[in-house]
C-alpha positions in Angstrom: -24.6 -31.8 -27.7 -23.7 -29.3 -30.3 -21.8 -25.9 -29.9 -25.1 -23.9 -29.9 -27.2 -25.6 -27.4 -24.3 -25.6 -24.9 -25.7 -24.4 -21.2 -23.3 -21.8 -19.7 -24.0 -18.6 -17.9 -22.2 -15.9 -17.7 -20.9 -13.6 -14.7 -20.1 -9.9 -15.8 -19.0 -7.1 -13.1 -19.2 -3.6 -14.0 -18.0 0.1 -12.8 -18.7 3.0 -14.4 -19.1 1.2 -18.3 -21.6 3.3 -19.6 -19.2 4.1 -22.8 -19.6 0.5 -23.3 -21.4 -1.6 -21.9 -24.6 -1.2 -24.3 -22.0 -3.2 -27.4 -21.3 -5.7 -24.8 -25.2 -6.4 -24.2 -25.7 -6.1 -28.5 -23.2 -8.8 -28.4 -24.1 -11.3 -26.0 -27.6 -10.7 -27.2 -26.9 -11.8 -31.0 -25.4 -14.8 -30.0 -26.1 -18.2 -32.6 -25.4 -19.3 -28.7 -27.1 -18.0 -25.9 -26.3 -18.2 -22.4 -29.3 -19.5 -19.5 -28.2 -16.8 -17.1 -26.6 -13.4 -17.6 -25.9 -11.7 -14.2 -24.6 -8.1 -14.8 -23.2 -7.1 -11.7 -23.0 -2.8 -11.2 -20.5 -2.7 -8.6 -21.1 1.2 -7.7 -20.9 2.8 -11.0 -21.5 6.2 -10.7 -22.9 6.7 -14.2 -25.5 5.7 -16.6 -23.9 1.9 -16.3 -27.2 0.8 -13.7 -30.2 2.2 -16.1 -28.5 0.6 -19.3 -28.3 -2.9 -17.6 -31.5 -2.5 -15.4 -33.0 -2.0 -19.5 -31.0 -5.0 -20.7 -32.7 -7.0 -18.0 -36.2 -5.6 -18.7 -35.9 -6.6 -22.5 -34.0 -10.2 -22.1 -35.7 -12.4 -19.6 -32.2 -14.1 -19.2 -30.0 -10.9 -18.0 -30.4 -10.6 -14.5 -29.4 -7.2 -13.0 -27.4 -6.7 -9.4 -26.6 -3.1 -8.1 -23.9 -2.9 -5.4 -23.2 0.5 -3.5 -20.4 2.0 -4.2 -17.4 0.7 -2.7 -15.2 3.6 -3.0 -11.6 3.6 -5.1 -11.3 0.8 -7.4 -9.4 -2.3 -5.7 -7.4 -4.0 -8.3 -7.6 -7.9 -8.5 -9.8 -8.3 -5.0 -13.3 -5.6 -6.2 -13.9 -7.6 -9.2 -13.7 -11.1 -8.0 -15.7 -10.2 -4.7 -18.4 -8.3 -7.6 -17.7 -11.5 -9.6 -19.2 -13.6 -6.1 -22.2 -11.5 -5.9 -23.5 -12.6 -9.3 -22.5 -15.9 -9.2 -24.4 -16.3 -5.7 -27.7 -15.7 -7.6 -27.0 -18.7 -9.8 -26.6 -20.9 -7.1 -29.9 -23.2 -8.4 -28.3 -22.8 -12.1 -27.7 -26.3 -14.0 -24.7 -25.2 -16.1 -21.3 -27.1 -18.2 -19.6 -23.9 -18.8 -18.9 -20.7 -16.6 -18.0 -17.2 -17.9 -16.3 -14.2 -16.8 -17.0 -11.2 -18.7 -16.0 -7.7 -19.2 -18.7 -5.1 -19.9 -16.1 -3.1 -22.1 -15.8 -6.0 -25.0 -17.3 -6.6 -28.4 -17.6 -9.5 -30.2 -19.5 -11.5 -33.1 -22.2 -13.2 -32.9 -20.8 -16.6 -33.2 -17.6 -15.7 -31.0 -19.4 -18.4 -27.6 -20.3 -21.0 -30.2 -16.8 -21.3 -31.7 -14.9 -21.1 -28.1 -17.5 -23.5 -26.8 -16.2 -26.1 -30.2 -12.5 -25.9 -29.5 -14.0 -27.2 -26.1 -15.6 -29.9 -27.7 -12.3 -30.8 -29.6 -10.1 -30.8 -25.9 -11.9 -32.4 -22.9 -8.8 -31.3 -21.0 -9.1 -27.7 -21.6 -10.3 -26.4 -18.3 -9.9 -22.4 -19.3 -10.5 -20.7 -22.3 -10.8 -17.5 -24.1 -10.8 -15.5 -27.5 -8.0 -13.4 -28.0 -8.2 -9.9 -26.5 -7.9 -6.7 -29.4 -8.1 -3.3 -29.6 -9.5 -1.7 -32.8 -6.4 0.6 -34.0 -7.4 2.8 -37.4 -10.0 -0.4 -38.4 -7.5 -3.0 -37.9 -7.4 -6.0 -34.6 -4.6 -6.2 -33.4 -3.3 -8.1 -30.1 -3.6 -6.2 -27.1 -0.7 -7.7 -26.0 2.1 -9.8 -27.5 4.0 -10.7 -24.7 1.2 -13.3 -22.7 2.0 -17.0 -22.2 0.5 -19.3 -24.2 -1.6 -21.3 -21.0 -2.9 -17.2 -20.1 -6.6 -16.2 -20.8 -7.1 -12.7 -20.1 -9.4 -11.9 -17.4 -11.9 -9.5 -19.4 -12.9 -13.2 -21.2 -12.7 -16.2 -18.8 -14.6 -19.7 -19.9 -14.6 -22.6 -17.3 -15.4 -26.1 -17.7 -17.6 -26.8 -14.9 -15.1 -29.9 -13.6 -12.0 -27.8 -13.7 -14.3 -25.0 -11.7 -14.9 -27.1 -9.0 -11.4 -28.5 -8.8 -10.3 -25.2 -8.6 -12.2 -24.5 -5.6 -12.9 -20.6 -6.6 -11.1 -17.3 -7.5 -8.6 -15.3 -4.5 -9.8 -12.4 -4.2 -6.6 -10.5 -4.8 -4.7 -9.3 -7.6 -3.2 -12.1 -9.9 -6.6 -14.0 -9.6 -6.4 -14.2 -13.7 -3.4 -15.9 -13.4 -3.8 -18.0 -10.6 -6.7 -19.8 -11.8 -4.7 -21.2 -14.6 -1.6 -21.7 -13.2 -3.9 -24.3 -10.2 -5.9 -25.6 -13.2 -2.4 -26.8 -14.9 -1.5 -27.9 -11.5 -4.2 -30.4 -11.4 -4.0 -31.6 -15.0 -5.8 -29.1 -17.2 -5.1 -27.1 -19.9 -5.7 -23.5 -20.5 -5.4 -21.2 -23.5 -6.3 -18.2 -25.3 -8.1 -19.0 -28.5 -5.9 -16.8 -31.1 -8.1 -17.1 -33.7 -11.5 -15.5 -32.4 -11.2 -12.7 -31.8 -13.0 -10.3 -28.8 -12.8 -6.3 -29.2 -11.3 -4.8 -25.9 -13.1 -1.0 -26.2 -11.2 0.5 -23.5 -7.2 -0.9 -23.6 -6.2 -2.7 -20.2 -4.8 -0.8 -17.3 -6.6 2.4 -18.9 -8.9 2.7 -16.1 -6.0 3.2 -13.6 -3.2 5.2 -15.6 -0.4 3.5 -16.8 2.1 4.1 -14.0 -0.5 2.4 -11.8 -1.0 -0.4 -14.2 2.5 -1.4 -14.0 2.3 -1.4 -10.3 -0.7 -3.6 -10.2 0.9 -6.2 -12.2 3.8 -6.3 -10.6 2.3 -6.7 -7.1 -0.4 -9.6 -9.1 3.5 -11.4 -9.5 3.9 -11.4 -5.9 0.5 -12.3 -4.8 1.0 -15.6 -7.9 4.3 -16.2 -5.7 6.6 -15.4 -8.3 10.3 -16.2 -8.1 12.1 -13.2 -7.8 15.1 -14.1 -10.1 12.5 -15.0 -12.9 10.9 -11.6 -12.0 13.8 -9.3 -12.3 14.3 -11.0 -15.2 11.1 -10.2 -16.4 11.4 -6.9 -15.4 14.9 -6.3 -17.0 13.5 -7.6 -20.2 10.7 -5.2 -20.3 12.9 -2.1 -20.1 13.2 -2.4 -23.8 9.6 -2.5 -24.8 7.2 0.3 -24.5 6.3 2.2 -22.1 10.2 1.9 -22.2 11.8 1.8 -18.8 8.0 2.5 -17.3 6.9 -1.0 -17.6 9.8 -2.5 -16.1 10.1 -0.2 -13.2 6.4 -0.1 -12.3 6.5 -4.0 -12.1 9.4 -4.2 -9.8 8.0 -1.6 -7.2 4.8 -3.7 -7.2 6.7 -6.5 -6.4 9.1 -5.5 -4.0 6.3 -3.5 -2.3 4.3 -6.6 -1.6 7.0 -8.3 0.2 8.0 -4.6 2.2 4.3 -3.9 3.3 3.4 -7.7 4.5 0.9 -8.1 1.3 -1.0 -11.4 1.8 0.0 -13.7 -1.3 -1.0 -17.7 -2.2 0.1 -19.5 0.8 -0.2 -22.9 -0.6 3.1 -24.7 -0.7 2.6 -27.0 -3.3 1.4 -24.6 -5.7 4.4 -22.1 -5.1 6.8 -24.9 -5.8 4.6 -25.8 -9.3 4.7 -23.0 -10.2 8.1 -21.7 -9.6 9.3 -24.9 -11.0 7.9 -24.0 -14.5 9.8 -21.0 -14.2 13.4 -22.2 -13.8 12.5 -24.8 -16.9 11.5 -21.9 -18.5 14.8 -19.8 -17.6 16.7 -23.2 -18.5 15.0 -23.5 -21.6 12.8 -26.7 -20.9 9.8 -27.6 -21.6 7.3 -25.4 -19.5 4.0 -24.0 -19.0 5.4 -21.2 -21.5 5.8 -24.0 -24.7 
């Protein structure tokens, strides 16, 4: 089977993406690969976002449109998975080899699923992949962020191979899920990466719907939800006090993770993956090989 004729569907929640969802649609729709099933999940968007999709669905007999009342506040990490479980639930009776998550704020060309779906091809072991995430400063791409591991694939552009789905046993619904997923999928053998060459247009920067401040603070509670150890979170946190937003960064992460442990926050509970995972990060700290190599 060739990169074009690959089945996958895709899964894409949305709030109040009216700005941009329409270049999301244009996207997906030029394709050289296109998907079976496109479930675009409005999870209470109080703007146009509902009549643009509800047209998308009217025009492409594969996009599927879902409207969900609105939910109130956004709830970082836990409202877009449980979105996420609404669409997928319609695809229940969906034959598929590949899974995706997908932003309705992202741009990309129209052979970006055909080229992910190859370095597939060239890894049977890669359980999670991804292009890599940009934001379009004065006509240039550039990295939205500099600093992610090499095993992380942001959440606004998650691909699953259908095996490592399963073994995964689903998303928590809970801050850090983008995280999670890879850090279990490496726990059980697979491999996960961003794809650095192919490249996906972020039109609204990460975090920007909450304010920066409150960014921070979701991340660093995301750390504590992931089970973190907090040695190789302070110094994480100590490190970022000398990027921008200087000093913001680093303070914002370490009141979201010290307030997850003062206000009882409900984090992984499973034993063997805390002690994977934290084992990766004293290699890492010791300078051995690691998740991070």
């Amino acid at each position: 089977m060739t990169a074009t004729n690959v089945r996958y569907i895709i899964v894409a929640p949305v709030r109040d993406e009216a700005a941009y969802v329409r270049r999301t649609i244009e996207s997906v729709a030029s394709q050289t690969s296109l998907p079976a099933q496109w479930v675009i999940v409005d999870d209470g968007s109080t703007d146009e976002t509902g009549r643009l999709i509800e047209e998308a669905a009217a025009k492409y007999s594969w996009i599927k449109a879902v409207r969900r009342e609105n939910r109130g506040p956004r709830r970082a990490g836990g409202g877009v998975v449980e979105a996420f479980y609404a669409g997928l639930k319609c695809l229940e009776d969906e034959e598929w080899e590949y899974l995706v998550k997908l932003d309705g704020d992202v741009a990309f060309e129209p052979d970006y699923f055909e080229r992910c779906f190859e370095e597939f091809a060239k890894e049977p072991r890669l359980g999670i992949g991804g292009g890599l995430i940009c934001n379009n400063i004065g006509g240039i791409l550039q990295a939205e962020s500099k600093v992610d591991p090499a095993f992380h694939v942001r959440g606004a552009t998650k691909i699953y191979r259908r095996k490592c789905w399963q073994d995964l046993g689903g998303l928590v619904q809970a801050p850090g899920w983008d995280t999670i997923d890879e850090l279990k999928a490496n726990m059980f053998g697979w491999s996960t990466r961003t794809f650095p060459d192919i490249k996906i247009v972020h039109h609204r920067p990460a975090g920007a719907a909450y304010g920066t401040w409150s960014n921070w603070v979701k991340n660093g509670r995301a750390n504590y939800v992931a089970g973190y150890h907090p040695v190789f979170m302070l110094l994480k946190c100590i490190s970022r006090i000398f990027r921008k937003p200087y000093g913001i960064a680093a303070l914002g992460l370490w009141v979201g993770f010290c307030g997850g442990y003062a206000k009882g926050v409900w984090r992984v509970d499973d034993p063997t993956f805390i002690q994977y995972f934290r084992r990766q990060q004293i290699r890492r700290l010791f300078g051995q090989s690691s998740l991070w190599d």
